[in-house]
C-alpha positions as CSV (number, residue, x, y, z in Angstrom):
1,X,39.3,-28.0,23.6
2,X,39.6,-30.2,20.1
3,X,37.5,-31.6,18.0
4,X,34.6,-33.5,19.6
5,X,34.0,-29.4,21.3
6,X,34.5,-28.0,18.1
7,X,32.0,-30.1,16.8
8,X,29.5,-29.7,19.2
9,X,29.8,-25.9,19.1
10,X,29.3,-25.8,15.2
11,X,26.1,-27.5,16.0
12,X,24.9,-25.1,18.5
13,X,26.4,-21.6,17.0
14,X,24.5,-22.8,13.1
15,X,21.6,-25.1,14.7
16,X,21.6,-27.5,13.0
17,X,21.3,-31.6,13.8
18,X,24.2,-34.0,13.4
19,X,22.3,-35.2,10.3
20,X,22.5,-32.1,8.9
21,X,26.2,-32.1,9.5
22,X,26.2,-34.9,7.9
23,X,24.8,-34.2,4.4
24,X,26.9,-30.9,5.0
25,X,29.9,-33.0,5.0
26,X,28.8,-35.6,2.4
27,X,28.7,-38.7,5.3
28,X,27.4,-40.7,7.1
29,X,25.5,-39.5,10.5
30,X,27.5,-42.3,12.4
31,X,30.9,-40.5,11.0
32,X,29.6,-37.1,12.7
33,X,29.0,-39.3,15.7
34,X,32.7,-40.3,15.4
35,X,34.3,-36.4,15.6
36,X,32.0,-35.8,18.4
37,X,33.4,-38.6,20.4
38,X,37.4,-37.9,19.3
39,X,37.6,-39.5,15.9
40,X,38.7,-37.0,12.7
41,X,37.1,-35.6,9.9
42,X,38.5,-36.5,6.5
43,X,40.2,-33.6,4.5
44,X,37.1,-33.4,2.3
45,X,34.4,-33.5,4.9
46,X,36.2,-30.9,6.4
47,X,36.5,-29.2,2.9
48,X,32.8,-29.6,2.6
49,X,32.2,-28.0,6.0
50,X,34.4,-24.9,5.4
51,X,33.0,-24.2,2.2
52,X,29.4,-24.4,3.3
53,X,29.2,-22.8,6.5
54,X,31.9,-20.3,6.0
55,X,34.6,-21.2,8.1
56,X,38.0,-22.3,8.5
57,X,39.7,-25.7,8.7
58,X,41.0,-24.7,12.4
59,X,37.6,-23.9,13.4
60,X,37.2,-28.0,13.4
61,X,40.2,-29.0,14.0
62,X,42.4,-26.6,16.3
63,X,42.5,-26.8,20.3
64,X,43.1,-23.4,20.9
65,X,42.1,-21.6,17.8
66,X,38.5,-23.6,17.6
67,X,35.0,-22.8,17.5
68,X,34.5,-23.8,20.7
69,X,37.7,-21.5,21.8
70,X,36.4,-18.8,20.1
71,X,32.6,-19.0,21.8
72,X,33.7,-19.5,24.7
73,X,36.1,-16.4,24.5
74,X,39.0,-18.7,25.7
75,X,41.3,-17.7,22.5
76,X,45.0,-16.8,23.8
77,X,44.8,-13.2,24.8
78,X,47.4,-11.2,22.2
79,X,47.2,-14.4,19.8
80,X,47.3,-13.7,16.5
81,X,45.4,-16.6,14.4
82,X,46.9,-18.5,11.4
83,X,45.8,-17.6,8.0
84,X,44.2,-19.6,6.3
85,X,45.8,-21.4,3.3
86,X,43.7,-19.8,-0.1
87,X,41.7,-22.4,-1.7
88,X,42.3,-23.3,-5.8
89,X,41.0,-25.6,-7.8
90,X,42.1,-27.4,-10.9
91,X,40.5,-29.5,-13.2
92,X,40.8,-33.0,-13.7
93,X,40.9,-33.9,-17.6
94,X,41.6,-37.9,-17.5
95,X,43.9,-40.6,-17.2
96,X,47.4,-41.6,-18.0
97,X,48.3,-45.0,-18.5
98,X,51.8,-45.2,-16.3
99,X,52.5,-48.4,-18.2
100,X,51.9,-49.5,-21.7
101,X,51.1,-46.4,-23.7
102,X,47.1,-46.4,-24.2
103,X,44.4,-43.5,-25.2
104,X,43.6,-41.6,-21.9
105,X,39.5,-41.4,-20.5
106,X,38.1,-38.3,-20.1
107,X,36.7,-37.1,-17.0
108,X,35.3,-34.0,-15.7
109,X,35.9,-33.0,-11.9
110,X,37.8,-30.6,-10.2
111,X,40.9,-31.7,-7.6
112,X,41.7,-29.2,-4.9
113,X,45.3,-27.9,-5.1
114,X,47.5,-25.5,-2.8
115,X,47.2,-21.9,-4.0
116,X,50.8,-21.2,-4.9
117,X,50.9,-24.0,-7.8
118,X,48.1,-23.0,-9.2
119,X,49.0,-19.6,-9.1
120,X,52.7,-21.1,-10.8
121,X,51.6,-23.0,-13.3
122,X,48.1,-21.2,-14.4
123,X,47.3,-23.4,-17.4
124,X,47.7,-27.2,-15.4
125,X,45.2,-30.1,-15.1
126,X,45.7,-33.1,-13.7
127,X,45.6,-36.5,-14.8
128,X,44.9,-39.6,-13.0
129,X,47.7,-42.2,-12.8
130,X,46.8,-45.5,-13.7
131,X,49.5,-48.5,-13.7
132,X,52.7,-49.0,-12.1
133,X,55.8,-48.1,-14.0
134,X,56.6,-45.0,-12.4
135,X,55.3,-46.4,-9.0
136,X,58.8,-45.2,-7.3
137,X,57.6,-41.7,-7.5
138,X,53.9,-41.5,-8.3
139,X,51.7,-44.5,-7.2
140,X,48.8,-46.0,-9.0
141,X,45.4,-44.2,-8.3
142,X,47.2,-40.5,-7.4
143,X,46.4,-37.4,-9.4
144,X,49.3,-35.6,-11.1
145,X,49.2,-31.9,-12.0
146,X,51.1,-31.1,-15.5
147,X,52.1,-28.3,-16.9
148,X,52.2,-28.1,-20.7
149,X,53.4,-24.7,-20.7
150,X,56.8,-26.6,-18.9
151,X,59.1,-28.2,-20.9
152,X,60.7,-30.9,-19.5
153,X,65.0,-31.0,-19.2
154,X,66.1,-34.3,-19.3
155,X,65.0,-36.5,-16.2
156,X,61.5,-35.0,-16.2
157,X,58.8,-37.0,-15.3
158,X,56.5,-36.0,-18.6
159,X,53.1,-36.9,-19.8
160,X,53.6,-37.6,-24.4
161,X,51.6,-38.8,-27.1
162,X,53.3,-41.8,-29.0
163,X,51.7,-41.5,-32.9
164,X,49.2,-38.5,-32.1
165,X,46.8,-41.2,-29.8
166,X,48.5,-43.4,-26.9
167,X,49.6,-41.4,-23.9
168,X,52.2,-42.2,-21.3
169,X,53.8,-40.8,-18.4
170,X,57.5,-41.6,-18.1
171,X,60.9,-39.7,-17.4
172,X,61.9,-38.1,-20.3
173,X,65.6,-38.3,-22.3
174,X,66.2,-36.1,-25.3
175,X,69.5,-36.7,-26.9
176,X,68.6,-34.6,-30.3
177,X,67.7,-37.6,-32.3
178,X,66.4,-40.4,-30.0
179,X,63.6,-39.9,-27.2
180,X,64.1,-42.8,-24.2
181,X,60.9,-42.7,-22.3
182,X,62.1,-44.6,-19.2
183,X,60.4,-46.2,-16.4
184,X,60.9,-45.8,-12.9
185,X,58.9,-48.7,-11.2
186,X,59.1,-51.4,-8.2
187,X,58.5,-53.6,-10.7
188,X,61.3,-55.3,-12.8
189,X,58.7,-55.7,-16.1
190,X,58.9,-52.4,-17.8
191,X,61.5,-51.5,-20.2
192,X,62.6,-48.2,-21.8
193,X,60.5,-46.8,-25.1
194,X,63.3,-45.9,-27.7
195,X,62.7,-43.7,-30.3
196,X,64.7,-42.8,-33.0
197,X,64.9,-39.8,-35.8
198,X,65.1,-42.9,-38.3
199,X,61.5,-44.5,-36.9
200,X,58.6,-43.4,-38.4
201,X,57.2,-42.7,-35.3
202,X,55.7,-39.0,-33.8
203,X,56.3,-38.4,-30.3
204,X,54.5,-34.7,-29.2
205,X,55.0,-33.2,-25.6
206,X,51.6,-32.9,-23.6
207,X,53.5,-31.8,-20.5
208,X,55.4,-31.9,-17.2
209,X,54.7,-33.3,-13.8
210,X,55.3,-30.2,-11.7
211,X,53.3,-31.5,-8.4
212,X,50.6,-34.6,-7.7
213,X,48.0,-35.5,-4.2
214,X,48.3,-39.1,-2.3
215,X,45.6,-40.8,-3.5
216,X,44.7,-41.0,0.6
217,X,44.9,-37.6,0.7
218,X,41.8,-37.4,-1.4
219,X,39.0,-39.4,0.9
């Protein structure tokens, strides 16, 4: 039993329709049509379903730990069942220009993120990436969760603001009286950001990359 069962045994155990299911999950009634005939949920219509109906991701998406498994009493006898991995949430506070240093846009949205992080580094938000100089690690469009309780040893990948107002993301190099914020991109077009103890420019830590989501794994 897989998915397209699973599917059709949430319908019948919460009767409701396959539009229902599909507001449920936030799409379209032709996607629902999809899982019932082998295609597969995205993470956050299955997200969506979980949280509103109560039950877990293998419910939808396991053969023999399903919701059809379990009404039709065909769960391994002596199994035990796989926790669940404990929701968290953190919020996501703007953008980061990972190119030429710019002022970041606010936003106001939360970004589902695995328990243990959260629980690791309490005070994080993420920040969406926009531009391509540290493409080699963190691609344009992905969220990145900092830390600004963190501070960052040499190599860090860290999130500053140059002058109290532009904010970049680059690996960080602090030799006691020059900061090199350095790129690491595909592209050939970036070049370091020296700064000196001589220039009269402010650099101030925001914080550390500790952990960022796909932007894929977001749909």
């Amino acid at each position: 039993m897989g998915i397209p069962e699973n599917i059709d045994a949430l319908l019948v155990k919460f009767d409701i329709t396959q539009e229902a299911l599909a507001r449920i999950a936030g799409v379209a009634p032709s996607s629902v049509n999809g899982w019932r005939n082998g295609a597969v949920p995205r993470k956050n219509a299955i997200e969506r379903m979980c949280q509103a109906l109560e039950i877990t991701r293998d419910d939808i998406m396991s053969d023999e730990f399903g919701l059809a498994a379990k009404e039709h009493g065909r769960v391994p006898s002596g199994a035990k069942l796989p926790t669940e991995p404990r929701p968290a949430y953190a919020p996501l506070l703007g953008r980061v220009h990972a190119g030429d240093a710019c002022e970041p846009d606010v936003i106001d949205d939360r970004i589902p993120i695995p328990y243990e992080v959260r629980v690791a580094h309490p005070h994080g938000y993420f920040l969406e990436v926009e531009g391509d100089c540290m493409s080699r690690v963190y691609p344009e469009g992905c969220h990145i969760y900092i830390d600004p309780a963190q501070q960052p040893r040499n190599g860090s990948v860290a999130v500053v603001s140059i002058d109290g107002a532009d904010y970049v993301m680059r690996r960080l190099y602090n030799t006691g009286r020059t900061i090199v914020l350095s790129p690491d991109s595909w592209s050939d077009r970036y070049e370091d950001i020296v700064i000196t103890a001589e220039d009269e420019r402010t650099v101030e830590y925001v914080g550390t990359v500790v952990w960022f989501q796909p932007a894929e794994e977001m749909e």
